[in-house]
ROSE-4610 file (N, C-alpha, C; in Angstrom, 1 decimal, always signed):
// ROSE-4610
residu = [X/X/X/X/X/X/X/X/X/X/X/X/X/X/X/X/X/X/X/X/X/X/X/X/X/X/X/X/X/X/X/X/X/X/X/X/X/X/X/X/X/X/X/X/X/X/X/X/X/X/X/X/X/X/X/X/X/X/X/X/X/X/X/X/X/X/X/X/X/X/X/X/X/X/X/X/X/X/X/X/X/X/X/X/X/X/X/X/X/X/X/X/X/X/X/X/X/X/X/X/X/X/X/X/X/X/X/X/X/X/X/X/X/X/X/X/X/X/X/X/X/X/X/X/X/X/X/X/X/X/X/X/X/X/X/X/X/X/X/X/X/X/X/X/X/X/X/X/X/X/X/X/X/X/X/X/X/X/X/X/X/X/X/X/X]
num = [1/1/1/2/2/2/3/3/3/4/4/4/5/5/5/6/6/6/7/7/7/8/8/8/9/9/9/10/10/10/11/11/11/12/12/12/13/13/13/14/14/14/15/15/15/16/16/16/17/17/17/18/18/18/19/19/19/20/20/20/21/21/21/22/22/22/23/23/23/24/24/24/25/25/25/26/26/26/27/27/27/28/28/28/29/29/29/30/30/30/31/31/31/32/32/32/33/33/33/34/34/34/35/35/35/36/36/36/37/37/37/38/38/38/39/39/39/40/40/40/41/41/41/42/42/42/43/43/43/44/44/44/45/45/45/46/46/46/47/47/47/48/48/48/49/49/49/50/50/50/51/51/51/52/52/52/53/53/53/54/54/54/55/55/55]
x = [+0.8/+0.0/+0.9/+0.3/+1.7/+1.2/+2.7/+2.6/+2.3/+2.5/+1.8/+0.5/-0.5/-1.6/-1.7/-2.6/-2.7/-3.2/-2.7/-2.6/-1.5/-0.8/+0.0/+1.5/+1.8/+3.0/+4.2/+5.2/+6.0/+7.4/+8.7/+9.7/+10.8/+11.2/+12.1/+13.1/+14.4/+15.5/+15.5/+15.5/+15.3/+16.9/+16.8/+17.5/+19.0/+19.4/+20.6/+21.0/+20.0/+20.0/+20.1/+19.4/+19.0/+17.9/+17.3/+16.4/+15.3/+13.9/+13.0/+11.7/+10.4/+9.1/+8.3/+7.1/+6.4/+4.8/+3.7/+2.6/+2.6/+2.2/+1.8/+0.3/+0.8/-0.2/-1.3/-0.1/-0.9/-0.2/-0.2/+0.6/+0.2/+1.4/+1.6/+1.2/+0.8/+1.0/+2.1/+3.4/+4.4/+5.0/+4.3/+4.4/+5.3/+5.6/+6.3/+5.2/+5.8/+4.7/+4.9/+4.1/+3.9/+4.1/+5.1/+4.7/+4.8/+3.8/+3.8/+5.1/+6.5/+7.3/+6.8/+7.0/+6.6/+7.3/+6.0/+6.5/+6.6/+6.6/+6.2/+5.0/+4.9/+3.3/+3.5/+4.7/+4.7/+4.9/+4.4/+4.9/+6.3/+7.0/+8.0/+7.7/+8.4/+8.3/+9.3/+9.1/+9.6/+9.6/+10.1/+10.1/+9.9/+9.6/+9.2/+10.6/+11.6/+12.7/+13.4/+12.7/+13.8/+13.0/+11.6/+10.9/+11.4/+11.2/+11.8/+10.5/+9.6/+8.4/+7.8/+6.8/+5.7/+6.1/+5.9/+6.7/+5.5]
y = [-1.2/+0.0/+1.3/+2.0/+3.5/+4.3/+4.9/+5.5/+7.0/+7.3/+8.8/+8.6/+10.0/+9.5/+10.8/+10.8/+11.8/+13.2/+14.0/+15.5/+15.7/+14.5/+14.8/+16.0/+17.4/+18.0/+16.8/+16.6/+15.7/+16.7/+16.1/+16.7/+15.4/+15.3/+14.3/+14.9/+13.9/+14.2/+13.9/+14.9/+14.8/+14.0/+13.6/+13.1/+13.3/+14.3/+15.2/+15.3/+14.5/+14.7/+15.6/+16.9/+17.9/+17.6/+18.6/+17.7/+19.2/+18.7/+19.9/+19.1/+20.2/+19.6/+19.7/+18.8/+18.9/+17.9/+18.0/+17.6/+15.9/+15.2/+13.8/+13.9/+14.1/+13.8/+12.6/+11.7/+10.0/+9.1/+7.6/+6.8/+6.0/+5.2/+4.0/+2.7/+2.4/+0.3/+0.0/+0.3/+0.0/+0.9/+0.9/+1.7/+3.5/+3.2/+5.3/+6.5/+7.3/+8.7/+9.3/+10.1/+11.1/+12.7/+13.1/+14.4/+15.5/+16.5/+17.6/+18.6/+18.7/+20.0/+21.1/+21.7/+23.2/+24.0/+25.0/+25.9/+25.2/+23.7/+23.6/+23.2/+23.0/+22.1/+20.7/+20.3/+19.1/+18.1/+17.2/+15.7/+15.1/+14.4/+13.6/+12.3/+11.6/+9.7/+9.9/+9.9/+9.7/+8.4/+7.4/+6.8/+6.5/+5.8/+6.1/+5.5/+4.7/+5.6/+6.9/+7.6/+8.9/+10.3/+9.8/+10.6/+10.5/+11.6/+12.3/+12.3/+13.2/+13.2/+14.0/+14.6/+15.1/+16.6/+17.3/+19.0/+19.8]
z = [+0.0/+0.0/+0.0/-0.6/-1.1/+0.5/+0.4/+1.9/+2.1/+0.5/+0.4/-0.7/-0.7/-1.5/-2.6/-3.7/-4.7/-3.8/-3.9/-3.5/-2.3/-1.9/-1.1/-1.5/-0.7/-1.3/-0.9/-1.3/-0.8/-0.9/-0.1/-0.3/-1.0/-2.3/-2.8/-3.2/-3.4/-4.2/-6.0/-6.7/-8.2/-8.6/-10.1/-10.5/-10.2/-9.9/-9.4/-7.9/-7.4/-6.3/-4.9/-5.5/-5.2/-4.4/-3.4/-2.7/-3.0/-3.9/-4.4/-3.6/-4.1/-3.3/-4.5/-4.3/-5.4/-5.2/-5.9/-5.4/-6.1/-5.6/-6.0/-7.1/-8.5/-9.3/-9.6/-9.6/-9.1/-8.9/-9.0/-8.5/-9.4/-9.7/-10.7/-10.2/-11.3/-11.1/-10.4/-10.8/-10.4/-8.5/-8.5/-7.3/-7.2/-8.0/-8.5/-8.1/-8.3/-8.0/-9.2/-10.0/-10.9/-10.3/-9.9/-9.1/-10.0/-9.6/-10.4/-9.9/-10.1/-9.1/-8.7/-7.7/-7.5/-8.2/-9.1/-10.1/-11.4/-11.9/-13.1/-13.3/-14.8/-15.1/-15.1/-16.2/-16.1/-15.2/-15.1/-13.9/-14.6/-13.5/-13.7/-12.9/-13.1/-11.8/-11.2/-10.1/-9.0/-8.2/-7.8/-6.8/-5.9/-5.0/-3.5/-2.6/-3.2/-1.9/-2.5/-3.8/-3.5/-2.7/-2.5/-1.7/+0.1/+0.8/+1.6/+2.9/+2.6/+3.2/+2.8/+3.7/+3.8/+3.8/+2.7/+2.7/+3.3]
């Protein structure tokens, strides 16, 4: 069961390993998150061990 849910803000590390926040658009089959970043439009996948927590 996913430990965060759709509208949650979250705080993760992006591919660079930078650590940004961003809203949970929705969640995959595969267990990933679609997050929308703060300040863009588009979603990217994110993971759920590169998520951080609850921003």
């Amino acid at each position: 069961m996913a430990q965060y849910t759709t509208g949650d803000c979250v705080r993760y590390y992006n591919s660079s390993g930078v650590e940004v926040s961003g809203k949970i658009h929705r969640i995959l089959a595969d267990g990933s998150y679609s997050i929308t970043p703060d300040g863009l439009s588009s979603t990217i996948i994110v993971l759920e061990n590169r998520i951080i927590g609850l921003a």
